[in-house]
C-alpha positions, 0 to 999 in steps of 0.5 A: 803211572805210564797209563796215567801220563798217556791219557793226559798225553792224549788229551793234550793232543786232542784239546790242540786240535779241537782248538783248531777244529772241534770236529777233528778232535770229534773224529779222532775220539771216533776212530780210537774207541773201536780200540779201546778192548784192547787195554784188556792185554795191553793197558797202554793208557788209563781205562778212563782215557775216552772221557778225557778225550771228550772233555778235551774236545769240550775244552777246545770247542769252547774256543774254536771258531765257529763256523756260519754257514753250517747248523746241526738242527737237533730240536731232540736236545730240549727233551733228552736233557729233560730226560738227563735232568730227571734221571740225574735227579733220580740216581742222587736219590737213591744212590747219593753220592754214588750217583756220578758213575750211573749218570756218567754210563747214562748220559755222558756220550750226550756230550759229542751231540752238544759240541757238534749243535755248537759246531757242526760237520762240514760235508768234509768232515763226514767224507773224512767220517766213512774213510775213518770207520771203513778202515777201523772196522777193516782192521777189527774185523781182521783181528775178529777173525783171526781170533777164530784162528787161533782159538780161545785158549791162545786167547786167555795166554794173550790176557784175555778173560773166560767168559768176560772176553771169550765166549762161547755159543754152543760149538762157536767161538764168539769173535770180539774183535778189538773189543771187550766183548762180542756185543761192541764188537757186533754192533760196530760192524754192523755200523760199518756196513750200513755208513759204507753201504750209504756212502758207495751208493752215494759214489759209486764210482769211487775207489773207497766205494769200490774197495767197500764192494770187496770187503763188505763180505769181509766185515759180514763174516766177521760180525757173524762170527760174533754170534750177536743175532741182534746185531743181525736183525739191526743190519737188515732193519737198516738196509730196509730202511735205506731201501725205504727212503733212498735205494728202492732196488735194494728192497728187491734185492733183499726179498730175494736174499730172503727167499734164498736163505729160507729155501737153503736153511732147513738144508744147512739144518739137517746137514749140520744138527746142532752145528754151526748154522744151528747155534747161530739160528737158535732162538733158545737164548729169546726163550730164556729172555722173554720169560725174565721180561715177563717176570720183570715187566708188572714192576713198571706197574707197581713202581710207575716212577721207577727204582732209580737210574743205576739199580739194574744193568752194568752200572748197578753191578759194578756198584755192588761190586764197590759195595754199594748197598744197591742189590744183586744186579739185574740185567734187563738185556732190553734198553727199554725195560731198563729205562722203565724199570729205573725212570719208570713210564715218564723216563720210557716216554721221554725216551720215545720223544727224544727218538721220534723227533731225531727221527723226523728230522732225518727224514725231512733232512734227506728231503732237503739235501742237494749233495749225495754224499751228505743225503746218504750219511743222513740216510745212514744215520736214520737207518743206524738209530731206527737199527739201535731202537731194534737192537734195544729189544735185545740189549741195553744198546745204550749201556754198551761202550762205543755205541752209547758214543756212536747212536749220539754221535751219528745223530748230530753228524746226520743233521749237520746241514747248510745254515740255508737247509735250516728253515727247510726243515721246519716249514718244509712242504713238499711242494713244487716251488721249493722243491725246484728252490732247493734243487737249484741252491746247491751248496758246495762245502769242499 
């Protein structure tokens, strides 16, 4: 009952201030997701506390005033709602009136997207944004680490479960830090590093950004310490594309990083066999994937319009565990055998459109921008989505709580722009006329 009334609680507070602005409400939601593994020992409030928080904000946006001079241009939301429309279609088919809880693990986190289309981020609200995450990472990544300390056993006293929550990795303690397990717990940090990398290139004179300096090894420790390689193969995707499109020494300075780590690493092998650098090296797990993939990749052929949303993954296992007639649940650990084995080819291909569109638009965005601060969270959030479709290769990133929330979330905090930049985008040439224009129309949002 106590859990009950606090999530109630919290969403009464929530629906005030996003009456006010449904931007705050948006952050708030942002800052206390990183934290909701947490309810695995200290069940404060109710597990379904995050969805009430995000109606809230609905409810409260549906009220508040809209501000004129701001768009968020997101022309990706006609296909993704086609993409909703016919997997909602296709869970009620084959699962009836099961079909609520795999379309809510699907597409809920959509919703955030919606409500910034409606009102979209000021370039206060994305400064508010990186304080907001580069502290909540800070403080995950603390207790990521302090779970190394003491150890799994002192874990499961604390409540925590075997082999839910603690993990292991040959010899290593997988950290998960405020998280439910060490995927989240990965992955977030990694969207630390990348917002904040943007953001103290951005200002680097800044004290913020200085203290990103002194903890961005810090936060890499901690997500190292989760032994998630896909989570390291997205950092160095995201930091090469924010070379690409805004930091061109950074692409140097990571060839050399590269060449270091090549010459050092057989070095760290032989002193160390089967050890540490050994596990977090090792591609057994890749092996054991790709040969499942294998397997699993001819049904897209043979059932070209899928099984249905929520027959694999983690919705389908926690369907059978209700009961449901659905089968044993398969785990793709690929978002885009996931969505083809469940949407088939057309929900792959509507996937890709969604992706491509967002990404097109953040890239003529970054173009576009006049203010520092907001080109780099535009670059940030091109970097972060372009991270999480690499990701998917390993994981269901998309089945994966917060980030479902965040890859949305990030999306339409990226192409939240001046009313003004708006057509810029859709007829932008880059020639020297509107160039000049646009270096000369400076907007000022504080």
């Amino acid at each position: 009952m106590i859990g009950f009334l606090t999530a109630l609680l919290l969403a009464g507070l929530i629906f005030l201030v996003s009456l006010q602005r449904p931007q705050w409400g948006l952050l708030i939601v942002a800052t206390l997701v990183p934290f909701h593994g947490l309810l695995l020992i200290a069940p404060v409030t109710a597990s379904w506390w995050k969805e009430a928080a995000v109606l809230a904000v609905v409810a409260g946006a549906l009220f508040a005033p809209r501000e004129r001079d701001r768009v968020a241009v997101l022309p990706w939301l006609r296909p993704a709602l086609v993409l909703v429309a016919v997997g909602s279609a296709s869970a009620f088919l084959v699962l009836g009136e099961q079909a609520a809880f795999p379309i809510k693990i699907a597409f809920f986190y959509i919703i955030p997207a919606v409500v910034i289309y409606c009102h979209p981020f000021t370039r206060a609200d994305k400064d508010l944004l990186v304080t907001l995450l580069l502290s909540t990472g800070a403080i995950t990544a603390a207790y990521g680490l302090w779970q190394q300390i003491i150890g799994g056993w002192a874990l499961a006293d604390l409540g925590y479960e075997w082999n839910e929550a603690i993990r292991h990795a040959g010899p290593l303690l997988r950290s998960f830090g405020t998280f439910n397990q060490p995927f989240p717990f990965a992955f977030f940090l990694m969207l630390v590093l990348v917002v904040g990398f943007a953001a103290a290139m951005a200002q680097p004179r800044r004290f913020r950004s200085k203290l990103y300096w002194w903890l961005s090894p810090f936060l890499l420790a901690a997500m190292l310490s989760s032994v998630v390689r896909a989570a390291m193969v997205g950092l160095v995707v995201a930091l090469i594309v924010l070379g690409i499109v805004l930091y061109r020494r950074l692409l140097a300075l990571l060839a050399v990083l590269a060449a270091v780590v090549a010459m050092l690493l057989p070095l760290a092998l032989l002193l160390d066999p089967g050890g540490a650098v050994s596990t977090l090296f090792s591609a057994t797990s890749l092996e054991d994937r790709g040969g499942h993939w294998s397997e699993r990749l001819p049904e897209m052929l043979v059932q070209p319009f899928g099984t249905g949303l929520g027959t694999t993954g983690s919705a389908a296992e926690r369907l059978h565990n209700w009961g449901s007639p659905v089968a044993a649940a398969y785990q793709p650990d690929n978002q885009y055998l996931k969505i083809g084995l469940e949407l088939g080819i057309p929900g792959v291909v509507l996937y890709a459109v969604v992706v491509i569109i967002a990404a097109v638009v953040l890239i003529r965005l970054i173009g576009v921008h006049t203010d520092a601060l907001e080109q780099a969270i535009t670059a940030a959030a091109l970097a972060m989505t372009l991270a999480a479709c690499v990701a998917g290769f390993f994981s269901t990133y998309l089945e994966i709580f917060p980030l479902d929330f965040y890859f949305w979330f990030l999306l339409a905090v990226g192409a939240s722009v001046p009313a003004s930049a708006k057509a810029q985008v859709v007829f932008w040439q880059k020639s020297p006329e509107i160039l000049k224009t646009n270096e000369s129309e400076k907007v000022d949002d504080h």
